[in-house]
C-alpha positions in Angstrom: 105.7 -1.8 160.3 107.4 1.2 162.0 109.4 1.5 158.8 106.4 1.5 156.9 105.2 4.3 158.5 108.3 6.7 158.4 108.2 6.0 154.3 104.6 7.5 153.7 105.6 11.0 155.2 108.4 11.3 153.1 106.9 10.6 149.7 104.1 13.2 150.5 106.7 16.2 151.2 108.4 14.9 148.4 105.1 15.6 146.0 104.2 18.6 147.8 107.8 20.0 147.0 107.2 18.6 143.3 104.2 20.7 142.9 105.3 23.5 144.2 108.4 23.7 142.0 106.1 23.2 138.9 103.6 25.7 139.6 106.6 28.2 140.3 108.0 26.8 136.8 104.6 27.6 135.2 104.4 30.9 136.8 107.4 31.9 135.1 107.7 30.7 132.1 104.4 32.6 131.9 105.5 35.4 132.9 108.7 35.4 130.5 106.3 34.7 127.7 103.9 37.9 128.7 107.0 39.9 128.6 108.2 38.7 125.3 104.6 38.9 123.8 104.1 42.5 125.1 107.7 43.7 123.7 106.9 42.1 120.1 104.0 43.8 119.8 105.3 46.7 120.8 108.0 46.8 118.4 105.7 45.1 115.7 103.9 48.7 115.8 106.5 51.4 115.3 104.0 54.1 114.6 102.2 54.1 118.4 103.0 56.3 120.4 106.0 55.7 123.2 105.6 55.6 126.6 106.0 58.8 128.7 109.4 58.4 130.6 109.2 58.1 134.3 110.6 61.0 135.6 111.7 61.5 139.5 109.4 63.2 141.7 108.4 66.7 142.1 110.0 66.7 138.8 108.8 69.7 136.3 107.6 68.5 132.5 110.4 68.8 130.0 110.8 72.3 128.4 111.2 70.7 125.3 107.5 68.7 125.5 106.9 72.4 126.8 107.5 74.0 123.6 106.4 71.3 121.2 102.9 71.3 122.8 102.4 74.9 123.5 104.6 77.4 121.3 105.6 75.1 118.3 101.8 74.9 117.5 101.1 78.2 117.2 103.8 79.1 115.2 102.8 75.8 113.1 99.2 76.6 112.7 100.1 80.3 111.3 98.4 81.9 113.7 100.3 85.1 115.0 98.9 88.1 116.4 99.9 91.2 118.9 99.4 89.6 122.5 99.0 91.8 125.4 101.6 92.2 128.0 99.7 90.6 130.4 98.7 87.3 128.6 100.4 85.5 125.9 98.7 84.3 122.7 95.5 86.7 122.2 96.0 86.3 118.7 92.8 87.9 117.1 92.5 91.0 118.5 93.6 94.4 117.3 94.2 96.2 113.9 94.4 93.9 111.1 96.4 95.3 108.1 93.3 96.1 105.9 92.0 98.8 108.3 95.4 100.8 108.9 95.6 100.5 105.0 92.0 102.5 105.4 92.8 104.8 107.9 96.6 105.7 105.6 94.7 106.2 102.7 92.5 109.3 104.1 95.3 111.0 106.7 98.5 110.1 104.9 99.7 113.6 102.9 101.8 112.1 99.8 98.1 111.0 98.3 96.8 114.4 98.5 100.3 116.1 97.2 100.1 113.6 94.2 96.5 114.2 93.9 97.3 117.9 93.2 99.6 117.2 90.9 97.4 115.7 88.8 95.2 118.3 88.5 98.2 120.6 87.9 99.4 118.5 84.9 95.7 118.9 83.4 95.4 122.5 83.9 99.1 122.6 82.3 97.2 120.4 78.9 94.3 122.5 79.4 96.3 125.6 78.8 98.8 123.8 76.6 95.5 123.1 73.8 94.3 127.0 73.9 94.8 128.6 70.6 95.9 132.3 70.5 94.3 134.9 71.3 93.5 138.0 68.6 94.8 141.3 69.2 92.7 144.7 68.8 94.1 147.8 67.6 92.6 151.4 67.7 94.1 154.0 65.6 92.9 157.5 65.5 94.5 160.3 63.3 93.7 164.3 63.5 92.0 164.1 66.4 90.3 167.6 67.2 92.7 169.4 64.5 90.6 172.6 63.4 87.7 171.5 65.2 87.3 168.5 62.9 86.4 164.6 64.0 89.7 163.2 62.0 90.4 159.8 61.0 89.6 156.3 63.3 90.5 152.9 62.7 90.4 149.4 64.2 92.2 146.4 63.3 92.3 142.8 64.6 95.6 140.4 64.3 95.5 137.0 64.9 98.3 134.3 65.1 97.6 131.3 63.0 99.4 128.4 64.2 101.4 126.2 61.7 102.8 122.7 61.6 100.5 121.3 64.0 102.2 122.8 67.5 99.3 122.9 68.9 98.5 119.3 68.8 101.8 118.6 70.1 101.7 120.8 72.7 98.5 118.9 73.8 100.5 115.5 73.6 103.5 116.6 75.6 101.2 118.4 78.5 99.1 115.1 77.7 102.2 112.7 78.9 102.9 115.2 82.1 99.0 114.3 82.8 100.4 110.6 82.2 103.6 110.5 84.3 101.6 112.5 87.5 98.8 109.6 87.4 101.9 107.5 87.3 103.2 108.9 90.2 100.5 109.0 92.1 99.9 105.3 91.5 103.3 104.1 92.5 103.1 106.6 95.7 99.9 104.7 96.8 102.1 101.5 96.1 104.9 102.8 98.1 102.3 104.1 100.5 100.8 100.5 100.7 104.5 98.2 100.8 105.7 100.7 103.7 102.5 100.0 105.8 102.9 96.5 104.9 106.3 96.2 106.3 106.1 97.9 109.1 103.1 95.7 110.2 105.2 92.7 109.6 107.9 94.4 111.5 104.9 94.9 114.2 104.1 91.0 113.9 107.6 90.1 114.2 108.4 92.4 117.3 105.1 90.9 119.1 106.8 87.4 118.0 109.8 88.1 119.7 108.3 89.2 122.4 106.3 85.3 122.8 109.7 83.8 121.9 111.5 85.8 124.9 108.1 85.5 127.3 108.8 81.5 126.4 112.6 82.0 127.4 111.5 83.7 130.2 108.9 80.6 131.7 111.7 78.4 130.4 114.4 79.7 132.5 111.8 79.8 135.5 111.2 76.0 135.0 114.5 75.2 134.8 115.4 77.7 138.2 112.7 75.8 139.8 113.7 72.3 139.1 117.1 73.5 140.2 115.5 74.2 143.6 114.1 71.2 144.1 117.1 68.9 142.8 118.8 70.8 145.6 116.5 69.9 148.5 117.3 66.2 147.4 120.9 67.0 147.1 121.0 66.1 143.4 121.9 69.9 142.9 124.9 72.4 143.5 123.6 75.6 145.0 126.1 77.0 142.1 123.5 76.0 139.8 120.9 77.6 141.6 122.4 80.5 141.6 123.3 80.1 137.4 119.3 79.5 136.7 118.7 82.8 138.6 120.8 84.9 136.8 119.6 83.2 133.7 116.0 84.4 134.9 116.8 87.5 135.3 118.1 88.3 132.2 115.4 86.5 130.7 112.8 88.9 132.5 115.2 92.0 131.4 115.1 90.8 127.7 111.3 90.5 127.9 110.7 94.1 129.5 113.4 95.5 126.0 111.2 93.6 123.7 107.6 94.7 124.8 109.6 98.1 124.4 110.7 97.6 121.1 106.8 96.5 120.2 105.6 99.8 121.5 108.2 101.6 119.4 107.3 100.2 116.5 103.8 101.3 117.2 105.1 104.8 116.5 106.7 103.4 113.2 103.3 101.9 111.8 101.1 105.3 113.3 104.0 107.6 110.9 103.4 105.7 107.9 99.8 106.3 108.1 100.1 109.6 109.1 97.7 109.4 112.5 100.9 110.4 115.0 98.6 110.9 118.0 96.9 107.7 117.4 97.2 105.5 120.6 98.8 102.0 121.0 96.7 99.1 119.7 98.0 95.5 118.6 97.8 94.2 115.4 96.6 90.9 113.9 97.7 89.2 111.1 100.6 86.5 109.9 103.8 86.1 108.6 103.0 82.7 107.0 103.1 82.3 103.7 101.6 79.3 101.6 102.3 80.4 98.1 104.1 77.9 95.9 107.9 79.1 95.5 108.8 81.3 93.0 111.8 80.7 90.4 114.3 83.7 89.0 113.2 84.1 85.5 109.7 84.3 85.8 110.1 86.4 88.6 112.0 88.8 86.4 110.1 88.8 83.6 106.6 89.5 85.1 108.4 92.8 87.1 109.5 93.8 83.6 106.1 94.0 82.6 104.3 95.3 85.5 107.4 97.5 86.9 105.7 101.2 87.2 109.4 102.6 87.5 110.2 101.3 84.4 106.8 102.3 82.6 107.5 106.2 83.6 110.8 106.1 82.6 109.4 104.5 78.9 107.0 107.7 79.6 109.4 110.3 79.4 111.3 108.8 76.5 108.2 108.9 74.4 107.4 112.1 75.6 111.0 113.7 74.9 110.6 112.8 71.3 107.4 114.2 71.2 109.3 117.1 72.3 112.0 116.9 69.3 108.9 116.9 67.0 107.9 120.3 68.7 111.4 121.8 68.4 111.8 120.8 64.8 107.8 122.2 64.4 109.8 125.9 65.1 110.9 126.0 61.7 108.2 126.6 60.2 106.9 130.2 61.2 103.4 131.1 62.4 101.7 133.6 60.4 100.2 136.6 61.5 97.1 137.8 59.6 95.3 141.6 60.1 92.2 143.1 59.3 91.6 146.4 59.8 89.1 149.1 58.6 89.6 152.9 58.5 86.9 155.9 58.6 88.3 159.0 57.5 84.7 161.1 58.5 85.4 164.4 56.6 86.0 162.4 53.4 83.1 160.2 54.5 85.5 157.7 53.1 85.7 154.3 54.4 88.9 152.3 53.6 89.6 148.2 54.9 92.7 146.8 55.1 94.1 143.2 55.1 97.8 142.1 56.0 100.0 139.1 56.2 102.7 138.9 58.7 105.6 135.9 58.2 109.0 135.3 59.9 111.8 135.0 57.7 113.7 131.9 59.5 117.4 133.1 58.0 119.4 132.9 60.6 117.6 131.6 64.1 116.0 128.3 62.8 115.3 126.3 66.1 119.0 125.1 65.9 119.9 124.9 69.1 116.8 123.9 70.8 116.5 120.7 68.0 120.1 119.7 69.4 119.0 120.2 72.7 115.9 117.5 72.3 118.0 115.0 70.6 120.3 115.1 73.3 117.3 114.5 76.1 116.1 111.6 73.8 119.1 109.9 74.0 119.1 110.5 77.7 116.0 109.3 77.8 116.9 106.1 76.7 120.0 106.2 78.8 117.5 106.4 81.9 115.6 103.7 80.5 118.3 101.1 80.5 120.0 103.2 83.7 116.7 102.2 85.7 116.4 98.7 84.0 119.5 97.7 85.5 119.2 99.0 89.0 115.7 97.3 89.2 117.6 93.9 87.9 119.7 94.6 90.7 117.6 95.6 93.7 115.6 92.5 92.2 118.0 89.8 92.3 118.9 91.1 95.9 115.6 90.4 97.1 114.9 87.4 94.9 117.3 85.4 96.3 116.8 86.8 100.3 113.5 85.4 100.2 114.8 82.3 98.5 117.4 81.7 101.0 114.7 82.6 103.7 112.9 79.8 102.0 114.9 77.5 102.8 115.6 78.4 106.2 112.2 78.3 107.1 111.5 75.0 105.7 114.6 73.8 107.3 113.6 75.2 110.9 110.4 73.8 110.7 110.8 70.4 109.4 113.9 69.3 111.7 115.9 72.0 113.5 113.4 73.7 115.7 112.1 70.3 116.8 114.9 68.4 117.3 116.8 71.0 119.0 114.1 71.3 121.6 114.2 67.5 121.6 117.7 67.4 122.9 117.1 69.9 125.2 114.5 67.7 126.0 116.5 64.6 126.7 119.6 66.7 128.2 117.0 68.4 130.5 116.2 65.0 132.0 119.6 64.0 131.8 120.4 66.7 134.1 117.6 66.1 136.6 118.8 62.9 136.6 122.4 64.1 137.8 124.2 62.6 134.1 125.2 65.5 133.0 125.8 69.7 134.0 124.3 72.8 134.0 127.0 73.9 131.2 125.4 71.2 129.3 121.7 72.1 129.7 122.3 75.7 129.3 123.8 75.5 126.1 121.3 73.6 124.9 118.5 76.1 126.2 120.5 79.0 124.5 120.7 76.9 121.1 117.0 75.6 121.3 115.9 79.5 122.1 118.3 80.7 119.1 116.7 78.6 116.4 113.6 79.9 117.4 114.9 83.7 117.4 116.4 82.3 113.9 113.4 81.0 112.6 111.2 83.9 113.4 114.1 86.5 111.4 113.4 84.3 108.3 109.5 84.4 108.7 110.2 88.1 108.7 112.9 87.8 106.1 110.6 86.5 103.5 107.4 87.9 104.5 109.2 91.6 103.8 110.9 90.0 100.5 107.7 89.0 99.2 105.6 93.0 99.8 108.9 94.0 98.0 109.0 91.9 95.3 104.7 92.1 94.5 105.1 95.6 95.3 107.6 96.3 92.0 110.7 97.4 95.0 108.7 100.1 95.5 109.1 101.8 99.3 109.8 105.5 100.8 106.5 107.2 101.0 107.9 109.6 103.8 111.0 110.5 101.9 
């Protein structure tokens, strides 16, 4: 019986132990399969989002998250504009380009020279069309001889034009009237590209300005987070002392920037011709959304619309209209006179009519002909002279803006944002003691460079594209 009794305690620690093992099995095995289930679904959906890393404590975000949230999306969305020093990113405020073009077009001078030039060239038709004027002559004969009245007569001459030189005259003074509307067109197009530039030189200087502000709050995060990676001894005081200096130029590059904005100010305020008027931003973009543009049709619509090219066509017509006027010289005007005589003690009254005509013997217009050939064939000289410069000048900025294509696409689509994103990952890298400050600082001067980069293109082809629309046409202060 005793044994009996020993045999029952055991088998019930024996179950109890038995259970206890399987419900730990259970627990387990559930667990495991949670895991599993979790991580395949997790890896059956590649396109949600992944999870924030866990980052150490009193740990600053990553520059790089930084800059994709903040910065990358404005310069994504096109929105750029002059900020003011003391905040970054008013982007609406200030001039936009359409009211400096406004203000340039009443207080610039060049309009008003070319203006008068205009009315110069029609006052030089307007004369050029006058036929000549007659001529009056008084004659008188014994006058007061023995008391007697004598003889009077008066006689009008007039010039009668031959060969039509009057008509072309009018034509030649009519292609001056031409060329200065031609001038004055192009100098408002000129007038126009240069304000257009130096705005997107204004919007690229304010640019600048955000992209070094960003360096600047970059380098502070980064000389923060060194601070406090030293108070948990995960940092060199070396480091400390490399983010500061880092800082400091930052805020020194910042302060020649917002310098170089202002002085561009002065640029924009010349080219309208408002000297005294005071600083103001400017609001506008340096995006572009216009489908790319290949060589030949490039080319080919400049030929046709190129004002340069048109004057030049101009002046040829016009010097053979000149050649016809020299070779007009050979045939001689005629003079014609009427004249009528009273000789009072006869009581006699005697009219008179003469004709008056060059003999072209030995001056017949010979060397003034050669001399209009010769500026015809100069003429067309010029034209092919200026058709080849502008094929030049043209190519050269044809293929700047496509190469600034390019780059734009190129910064955009991968090099801006995967830069940032291994400055990014090296950033945490870092705070997690893996790798140097050598490491991260390159990486902070490469991620800031392909922003600087990217910016010079925006500008790059912004400025090709007023140049090439605007038939190369630039100078209006020269």
């Amino acid at each position: 019986m005793g044994e009996t009794k020993n045999i029952k305690p055991n088998r019930t620690s024996y179950r109890l132990n038995r259970f206890f093992c399987t419900t730990i099995s259970l627990v387990l095995i559930f667990t495991v399969f949670w895991t599993v289930s979790v991580a395949a679904q997790s890896t059956s959906h590649p396109s949600a989002a992944p999870l924030p890393p866990t980052l150490p404590p009193r740990m600053p975000r990553a520059p790089g998250q930084k800059f994709i949230d903040e910065v990358w999306h404005e310069l994504e969305t096109a929105t750029f504009a002059a900020p003011t020093f003391e905040e970054l990113g008013t982007l609406h405020e200030g001039y936009s380009f359409e009211e400096l073009w406004a203000i340039a077009q009443v207080s610039h001078p060049s309009l008003r020279q070319k203006a008068n030039l205009i009315t110069a060239a029609s006052g030089k038709r307007l004369q050029a069309g006058l036929y000549p004027n007659p001529r009056a002559t008084y004659s008188g004969d014994n006058l007061g001889v023995h008391g007697e009245i004598g003889k009077h007569g008066l006689s009008i001459t007039q010039e009668i034009v031959t060969a039509k030189k009057k008509k072309l005259d009018r034509e030649i003074a009519s292609y001056d009237v031409a060329a200065a509307r031609r001038e004055y067109s192009m100098e408002c197009l000129k007038l126009r590209n240069d304000l257009k530039i130096a705005h997107c030189e204004m919007l690229h200087a304010i640019l600048v300005c955000k992209v070094e502000h960003f360096a600047y709050n970059l380098s502070r995060d980064l000389l923060n987070a060194a601070i406090a990676l030293q108070k948990e001894e995960k940092s060199h005081s070396v480091d400390v002392l490399k983010f500061r200096t880092m800082f400091n130029s930052d805020d020194l590059n910042c302060k020649q920037v917002e310098n170089d904005s202002s002085a561009m100010w002065q640029h924009v305020v010349a080219i309208m011709g408002t000297p005294d008027l005071p600083y103001q931003p400017v609001r506008g973009s340096l995006i572009d959304h216009s489908p790319p543009r290949d060589w030949q049709t490039t080319w080919t619509q400049f030929q046709q619309a190129s004002p340069q090219l048109a004057l030049a066509q101009l002046k040829t017509a016009q010097a053979r209209i000149y050649l016809s006027r020299q070779e007009a010289e050979q045939t001689a005007n005629v003079f014609a006179t009427f004249s009528l005589s009273r000789d009072i003690p006869a009581k006699l009254t005697v009219p008179f009519v003469g004709i008056s005509v060059p003999l072209n013997i030995y001056d017949r217009n010979q060397g003034n002909i050669l001399k209009a050939r010769a500026e015809v064939a100069a003429a067309q000289r010029e034209v092919e002279r200026v058709t080849l410069s502008l094929h030049k000048k043209m190519a050269a900025a044809f293929y700047s803006y496509d190469n600034a294509c390019k780059l734009v696409q190129a910064y955009e689509t991968s090099i801006i944002p995967d830069s940032f994103e291994v400055l990014r990952q090296i950033g945490e890298n870092y705070y997690n003691g893996e790798m140097t400050y050598l490491d991260l600082y390159a990486q902070r001067q490469a991620a800031v460079g392909t922003l600087r980069s990217y910016i010079n293109a925006l500008k790059t082809k912004a400025i090709t594209i007023i140049q090439m629309d605007g038939m190369l046409l630039e100078g209006s202060l020269d």
